[in-house]
MDTraj code that builds the backbone (N, CA, C; nanometers):
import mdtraj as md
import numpy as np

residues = "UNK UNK UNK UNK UNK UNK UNK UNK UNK UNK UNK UNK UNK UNK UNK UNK UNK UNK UNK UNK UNK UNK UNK UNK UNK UNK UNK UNK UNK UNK UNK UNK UNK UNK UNK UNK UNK UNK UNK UNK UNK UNK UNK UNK UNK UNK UNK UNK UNK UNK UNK UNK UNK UNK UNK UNK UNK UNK UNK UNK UNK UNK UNK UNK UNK UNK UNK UNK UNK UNK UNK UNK UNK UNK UNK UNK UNK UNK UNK UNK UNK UNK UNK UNK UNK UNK UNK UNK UNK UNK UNK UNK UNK UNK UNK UNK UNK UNK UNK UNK UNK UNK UNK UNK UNK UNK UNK UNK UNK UNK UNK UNK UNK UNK UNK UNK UNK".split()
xyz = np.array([
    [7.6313, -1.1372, -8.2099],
    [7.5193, -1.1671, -8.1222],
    [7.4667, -1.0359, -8.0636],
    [7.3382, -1.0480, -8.0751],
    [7.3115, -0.9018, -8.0279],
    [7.2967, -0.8979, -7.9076],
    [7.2745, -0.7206, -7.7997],
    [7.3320, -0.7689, -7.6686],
    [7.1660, -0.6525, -7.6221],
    [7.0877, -0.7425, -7.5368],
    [6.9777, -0.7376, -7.5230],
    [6.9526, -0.5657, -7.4255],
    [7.0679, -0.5912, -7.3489],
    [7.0668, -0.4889, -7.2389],
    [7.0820, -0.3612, -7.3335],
    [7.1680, -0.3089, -7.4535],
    [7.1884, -0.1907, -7.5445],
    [7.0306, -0.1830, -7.5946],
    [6.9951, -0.2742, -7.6108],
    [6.8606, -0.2570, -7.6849],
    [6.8677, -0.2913, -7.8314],
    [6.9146, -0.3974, -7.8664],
    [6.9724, -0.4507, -7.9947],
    [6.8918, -0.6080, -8.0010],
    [6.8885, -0.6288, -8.1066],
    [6.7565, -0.7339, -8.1671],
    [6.8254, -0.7828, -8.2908],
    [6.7251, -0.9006, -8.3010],
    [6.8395, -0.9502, -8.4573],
    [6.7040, -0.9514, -8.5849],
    [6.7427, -0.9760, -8.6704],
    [6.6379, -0.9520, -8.7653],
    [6.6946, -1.0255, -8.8852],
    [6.6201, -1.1596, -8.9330],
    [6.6783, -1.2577, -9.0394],
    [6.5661, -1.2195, -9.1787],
    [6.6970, -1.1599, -9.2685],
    [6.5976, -1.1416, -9.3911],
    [6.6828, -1.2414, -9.5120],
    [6.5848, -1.3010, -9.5513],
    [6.6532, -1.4012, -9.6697],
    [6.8146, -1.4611, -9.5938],
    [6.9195, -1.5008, -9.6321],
    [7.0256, -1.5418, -9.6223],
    [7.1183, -1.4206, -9.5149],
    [7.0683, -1.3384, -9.4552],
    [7.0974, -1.1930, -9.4063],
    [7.0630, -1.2285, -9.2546],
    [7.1427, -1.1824, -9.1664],
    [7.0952, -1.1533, -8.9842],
    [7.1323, -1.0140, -9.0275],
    [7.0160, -0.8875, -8.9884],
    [7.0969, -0.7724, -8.9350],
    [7.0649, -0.7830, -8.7560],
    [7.1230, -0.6880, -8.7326],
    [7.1094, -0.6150, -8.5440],
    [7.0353, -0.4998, -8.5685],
    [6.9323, -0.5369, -8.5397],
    [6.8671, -0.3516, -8.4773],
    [6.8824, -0.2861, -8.3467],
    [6.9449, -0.1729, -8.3767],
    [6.9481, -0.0910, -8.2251],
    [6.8593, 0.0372, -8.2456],
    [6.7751, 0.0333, -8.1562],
    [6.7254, 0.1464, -8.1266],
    [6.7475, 0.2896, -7.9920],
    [6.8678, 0.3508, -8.0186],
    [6.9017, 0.3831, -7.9095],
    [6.9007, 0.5192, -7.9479],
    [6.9074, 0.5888, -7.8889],
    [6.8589, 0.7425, -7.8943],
    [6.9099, 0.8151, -8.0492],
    [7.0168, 0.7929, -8.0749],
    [7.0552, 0.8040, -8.1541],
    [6.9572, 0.7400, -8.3064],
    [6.9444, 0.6665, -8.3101],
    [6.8564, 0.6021, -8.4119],
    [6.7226, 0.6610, -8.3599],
    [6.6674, 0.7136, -8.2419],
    [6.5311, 0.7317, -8.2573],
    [6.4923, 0.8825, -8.2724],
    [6.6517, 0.9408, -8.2685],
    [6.6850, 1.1218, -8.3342],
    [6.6974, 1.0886, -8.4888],
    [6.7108, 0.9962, -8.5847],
    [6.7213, 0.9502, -8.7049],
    [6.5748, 0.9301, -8.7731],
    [6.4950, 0.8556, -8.7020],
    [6.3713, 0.8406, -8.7255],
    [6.3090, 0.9626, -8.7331],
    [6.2998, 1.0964, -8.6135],
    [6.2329, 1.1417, -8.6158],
    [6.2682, 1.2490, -8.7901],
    [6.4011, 1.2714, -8.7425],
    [6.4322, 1.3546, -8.9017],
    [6.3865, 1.3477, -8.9930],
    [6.3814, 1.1486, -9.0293],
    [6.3760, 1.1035, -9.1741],
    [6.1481, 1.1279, -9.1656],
    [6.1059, 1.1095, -9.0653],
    [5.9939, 1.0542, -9.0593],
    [5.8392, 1.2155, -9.0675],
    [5.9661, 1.2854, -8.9917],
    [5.8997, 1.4485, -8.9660],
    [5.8072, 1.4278, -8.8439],
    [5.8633, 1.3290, -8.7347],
    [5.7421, 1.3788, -8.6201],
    [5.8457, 1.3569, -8.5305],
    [5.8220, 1.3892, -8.3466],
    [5.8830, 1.3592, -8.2769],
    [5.8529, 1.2166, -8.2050],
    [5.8833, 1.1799, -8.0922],
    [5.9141, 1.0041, -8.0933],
    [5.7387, 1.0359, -8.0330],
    [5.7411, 1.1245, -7.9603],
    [5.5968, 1.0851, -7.9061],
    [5.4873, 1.0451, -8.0146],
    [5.4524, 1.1432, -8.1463],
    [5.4029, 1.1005, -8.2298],
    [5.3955, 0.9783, -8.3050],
    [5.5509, 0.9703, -8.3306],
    [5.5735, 0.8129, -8.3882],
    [5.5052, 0.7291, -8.3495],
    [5.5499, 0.7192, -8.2258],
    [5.4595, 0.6041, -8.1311],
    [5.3335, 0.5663, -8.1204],
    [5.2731, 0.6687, -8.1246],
    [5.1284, 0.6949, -8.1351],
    [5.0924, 0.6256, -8.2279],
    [5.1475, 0.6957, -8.3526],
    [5.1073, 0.6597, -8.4933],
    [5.1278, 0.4898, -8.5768],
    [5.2389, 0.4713, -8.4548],
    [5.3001, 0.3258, -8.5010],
    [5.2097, 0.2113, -8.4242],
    [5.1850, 0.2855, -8.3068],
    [5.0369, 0.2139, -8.1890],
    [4.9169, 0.1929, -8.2496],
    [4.9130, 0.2841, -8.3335],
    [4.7546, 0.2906, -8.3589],
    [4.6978, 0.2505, -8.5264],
    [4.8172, 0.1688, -8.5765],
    [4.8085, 0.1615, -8.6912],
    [4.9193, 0.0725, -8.7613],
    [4.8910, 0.0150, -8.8854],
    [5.0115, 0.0192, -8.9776],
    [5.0371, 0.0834, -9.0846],
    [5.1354, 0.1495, -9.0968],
    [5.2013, 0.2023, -9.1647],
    [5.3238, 0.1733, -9.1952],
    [5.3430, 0.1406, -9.3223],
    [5.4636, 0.0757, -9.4076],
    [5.5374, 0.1946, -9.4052],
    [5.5373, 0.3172, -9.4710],
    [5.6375, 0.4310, -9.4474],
    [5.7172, 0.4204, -9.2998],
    [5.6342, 0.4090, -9.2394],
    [5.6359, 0.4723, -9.0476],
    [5.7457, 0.3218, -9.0168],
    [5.6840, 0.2073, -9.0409],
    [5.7886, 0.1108, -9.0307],
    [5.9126, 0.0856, -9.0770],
    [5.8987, 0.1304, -9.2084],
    [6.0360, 0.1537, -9.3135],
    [6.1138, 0.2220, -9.2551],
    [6.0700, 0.3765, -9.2240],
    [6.1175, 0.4325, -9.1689],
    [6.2144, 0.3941, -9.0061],
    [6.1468, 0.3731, -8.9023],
    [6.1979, 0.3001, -8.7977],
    [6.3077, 0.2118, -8.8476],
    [6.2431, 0.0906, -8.9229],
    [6.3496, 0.0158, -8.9524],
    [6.4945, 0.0653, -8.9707],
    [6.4859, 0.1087, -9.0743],
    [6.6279, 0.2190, -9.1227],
    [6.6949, 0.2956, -9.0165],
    [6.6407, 0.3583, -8.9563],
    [6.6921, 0.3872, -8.8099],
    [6.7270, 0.3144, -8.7546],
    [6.6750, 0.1923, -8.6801],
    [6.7345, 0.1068, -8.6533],
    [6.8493, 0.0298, -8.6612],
    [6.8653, 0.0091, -8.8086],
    [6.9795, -0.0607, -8.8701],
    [7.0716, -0.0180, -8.8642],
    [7.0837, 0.1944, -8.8854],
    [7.2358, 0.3047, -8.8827],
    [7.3536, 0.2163, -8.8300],
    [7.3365, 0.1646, -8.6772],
    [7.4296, 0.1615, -8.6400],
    [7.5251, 0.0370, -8.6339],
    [7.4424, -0.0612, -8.7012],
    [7.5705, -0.1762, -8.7554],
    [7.6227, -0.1923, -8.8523],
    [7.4427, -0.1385, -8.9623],
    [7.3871, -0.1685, -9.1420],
    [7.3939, -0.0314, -9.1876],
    [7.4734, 0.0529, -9.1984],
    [7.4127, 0.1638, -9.2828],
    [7.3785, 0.1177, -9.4149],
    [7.2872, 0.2062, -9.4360],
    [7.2097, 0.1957, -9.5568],
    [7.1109, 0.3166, -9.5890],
    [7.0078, 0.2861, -9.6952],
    [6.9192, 0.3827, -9.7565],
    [6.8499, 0.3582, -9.7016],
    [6.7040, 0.4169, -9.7341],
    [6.5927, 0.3927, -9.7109],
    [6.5048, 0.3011, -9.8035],
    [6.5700, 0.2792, -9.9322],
    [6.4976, 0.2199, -10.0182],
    [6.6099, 0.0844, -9.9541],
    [6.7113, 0.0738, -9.9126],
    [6.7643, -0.0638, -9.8831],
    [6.6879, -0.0787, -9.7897],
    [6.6410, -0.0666, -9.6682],
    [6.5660, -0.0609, -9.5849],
    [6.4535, -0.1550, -9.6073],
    [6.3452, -0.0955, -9.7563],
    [6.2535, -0.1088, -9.7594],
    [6.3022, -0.2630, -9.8319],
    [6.3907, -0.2920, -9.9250],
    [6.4336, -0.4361, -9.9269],
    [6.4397, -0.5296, -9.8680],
    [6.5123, -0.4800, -9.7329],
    [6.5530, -0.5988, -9.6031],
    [6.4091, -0.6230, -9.5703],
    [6.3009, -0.5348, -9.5377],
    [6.1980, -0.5749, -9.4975],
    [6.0878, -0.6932, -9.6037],
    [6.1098, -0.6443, -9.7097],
    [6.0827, -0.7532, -9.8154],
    [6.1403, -0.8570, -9.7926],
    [6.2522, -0.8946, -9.8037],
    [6.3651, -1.0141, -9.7559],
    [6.3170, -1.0833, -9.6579],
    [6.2490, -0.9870, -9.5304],
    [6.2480, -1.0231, -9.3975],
    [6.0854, -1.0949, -9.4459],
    [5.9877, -1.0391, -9.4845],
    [5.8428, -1.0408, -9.4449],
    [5.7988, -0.9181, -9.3733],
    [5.6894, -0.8388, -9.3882],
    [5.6529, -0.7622, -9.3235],
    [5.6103, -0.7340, -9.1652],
    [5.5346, -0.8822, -9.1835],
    [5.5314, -0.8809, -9.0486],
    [5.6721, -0.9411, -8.9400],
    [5.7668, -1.0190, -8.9945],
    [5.8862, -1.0647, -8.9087],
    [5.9394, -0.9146, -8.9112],
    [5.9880, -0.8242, -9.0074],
    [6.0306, -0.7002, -8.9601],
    [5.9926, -0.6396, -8.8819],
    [5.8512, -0.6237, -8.8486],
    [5.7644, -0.5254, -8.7667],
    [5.7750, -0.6040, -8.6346],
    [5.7715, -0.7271, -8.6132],
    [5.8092, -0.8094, -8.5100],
    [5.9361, -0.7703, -8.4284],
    [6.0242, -0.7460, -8.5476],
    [6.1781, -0.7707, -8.4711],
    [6.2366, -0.6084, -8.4217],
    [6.1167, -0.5093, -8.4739],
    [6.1638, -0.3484, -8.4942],
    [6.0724, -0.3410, -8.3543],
    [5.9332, -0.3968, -8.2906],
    [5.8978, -0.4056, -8.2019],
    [5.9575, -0.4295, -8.0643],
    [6.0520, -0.5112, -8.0508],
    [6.1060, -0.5787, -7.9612],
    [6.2259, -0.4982, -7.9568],
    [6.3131, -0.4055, -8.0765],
    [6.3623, -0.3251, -8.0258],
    [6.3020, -0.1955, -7.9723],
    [6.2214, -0.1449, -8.0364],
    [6.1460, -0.0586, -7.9285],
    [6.1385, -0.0626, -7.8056],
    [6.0962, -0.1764, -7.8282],
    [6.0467, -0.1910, -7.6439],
    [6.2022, -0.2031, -7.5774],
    [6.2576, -0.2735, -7.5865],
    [6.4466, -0.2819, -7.5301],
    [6.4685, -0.1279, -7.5457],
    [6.4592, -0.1338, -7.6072],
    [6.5376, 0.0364, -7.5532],
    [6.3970, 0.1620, -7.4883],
    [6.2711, 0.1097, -7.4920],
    [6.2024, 0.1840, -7.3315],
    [6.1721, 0.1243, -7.3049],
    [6.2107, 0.0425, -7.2017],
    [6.1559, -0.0425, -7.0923],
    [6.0562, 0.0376, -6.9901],
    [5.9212, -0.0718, -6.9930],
    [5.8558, 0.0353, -6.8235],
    [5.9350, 0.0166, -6.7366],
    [5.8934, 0.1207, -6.6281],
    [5.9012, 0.1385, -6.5361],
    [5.9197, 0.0400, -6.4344],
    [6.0350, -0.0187, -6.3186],
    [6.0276, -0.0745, -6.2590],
    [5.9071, -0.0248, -6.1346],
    [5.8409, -0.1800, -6.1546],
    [5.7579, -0.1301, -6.0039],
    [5.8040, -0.1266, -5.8624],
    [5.7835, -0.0263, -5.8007],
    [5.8604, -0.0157, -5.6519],
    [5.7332, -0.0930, -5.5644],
    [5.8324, -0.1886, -5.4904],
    [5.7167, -0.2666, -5.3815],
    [5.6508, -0.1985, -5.2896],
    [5.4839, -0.2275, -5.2488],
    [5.4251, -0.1496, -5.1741],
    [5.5047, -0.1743, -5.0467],
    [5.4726, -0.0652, -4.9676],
    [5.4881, -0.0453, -4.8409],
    [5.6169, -0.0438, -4.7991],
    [5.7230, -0.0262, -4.8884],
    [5.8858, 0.0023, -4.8805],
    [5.9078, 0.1312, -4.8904],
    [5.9261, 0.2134, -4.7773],
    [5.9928, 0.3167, -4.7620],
    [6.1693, 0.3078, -4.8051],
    [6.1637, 0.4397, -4.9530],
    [6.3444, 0.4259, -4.9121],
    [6.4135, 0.4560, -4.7869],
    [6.5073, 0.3842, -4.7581],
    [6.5841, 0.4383, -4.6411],
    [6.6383, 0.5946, -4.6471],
    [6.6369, 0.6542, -4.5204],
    [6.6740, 0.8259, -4.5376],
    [6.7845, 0.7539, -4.4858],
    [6.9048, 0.8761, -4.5111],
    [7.0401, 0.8631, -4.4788],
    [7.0323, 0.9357, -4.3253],
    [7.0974, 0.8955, -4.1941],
    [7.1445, 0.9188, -4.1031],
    [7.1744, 1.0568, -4.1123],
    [7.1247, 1.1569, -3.9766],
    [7.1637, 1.3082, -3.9875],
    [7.2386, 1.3174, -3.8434],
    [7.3791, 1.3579, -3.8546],
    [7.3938, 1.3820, -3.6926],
    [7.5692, 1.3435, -3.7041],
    [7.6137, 1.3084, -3.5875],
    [7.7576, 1.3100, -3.5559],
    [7.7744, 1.1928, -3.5029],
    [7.6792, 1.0497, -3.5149],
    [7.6846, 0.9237, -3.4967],
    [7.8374, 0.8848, -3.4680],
])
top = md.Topology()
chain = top.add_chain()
for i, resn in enumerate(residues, 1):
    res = top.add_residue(resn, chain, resSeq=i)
    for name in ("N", "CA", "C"):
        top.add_atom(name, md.element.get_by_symbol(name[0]), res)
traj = md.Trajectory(xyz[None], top)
C-alpha cells in the first residue's frame, strides 16, 4: 500500500500495481537521465506533453520499489495507458512538493520570553 505522506502513488498497468515515489532521490534520477534540472522539467512537463519527459519521470519514479530500464518504463506506461500514467506520475509530483501551507492572517508567531521570569 502506498504511503501518501513519502510521496508514493500506485499506478495499475495491465495485471501489474507499481508504487511511484518521487522523492529527491528519483527527482536527482530524472534530471540525469532527462539532461535538465527539476526547475526545467517542470516547466517543460507544465507546458506540454511530452512522452520522452514522461517516460522519463516515470522511470524515476519507479527506482525505488521497480527498478528497471527505460525502455521497461516505456512498457508499463503502455500497459498503464498514457494518460492513467501521466495521471498517477502527476499526483506523485505533487506529494512530494506540496504548496505551501498558508499561515492565517493576523497571527503573529509567539516571541519567546526574554528575562529572568
Amino acid at each position: 500500500m502506498p504511503n501518501a505522506i513519502r510521496g508514493e502513488t500506485t499506478l495499475k498497468a495491465g495485471e501489474e500495481t507499481y508504487t511511484l515515489l518521487c522523492d529527491i532521490n528519483a527527482l536527482c534520477l530524472a534530471e540525469e537521465q532527462l539532461g535538465m534540472d527539476i526547475d526545467m522539467l517542470l516547466a517543460r512537463y507544465s507546458g506540454g506533453t511530452s512522452t520522452r519527459l514522461v517516460r522519463g519521470l516515470l522511470w524515476a519514479a519507479l527506482q525505488a520499489k521497480h527498478e528497471c530500464t527505460i525502455e521497461q518504463a516505456g512498457n508499463i506506461i503502455t500497459d498503464a495507458g498514457f494518460l492513467s500514467a501521466k495521471a498517477a506520475l502527476e499526483t506523485a509530483l505533487l506529494l512530494a512538493m506540496p504548496a505551501p501551507e498558508d499561515k492565517k492572517p493576523g497571527k503573529a508567531p509567539r516571541k519567546a520570553k526574554v528575562g529572568t521570569g
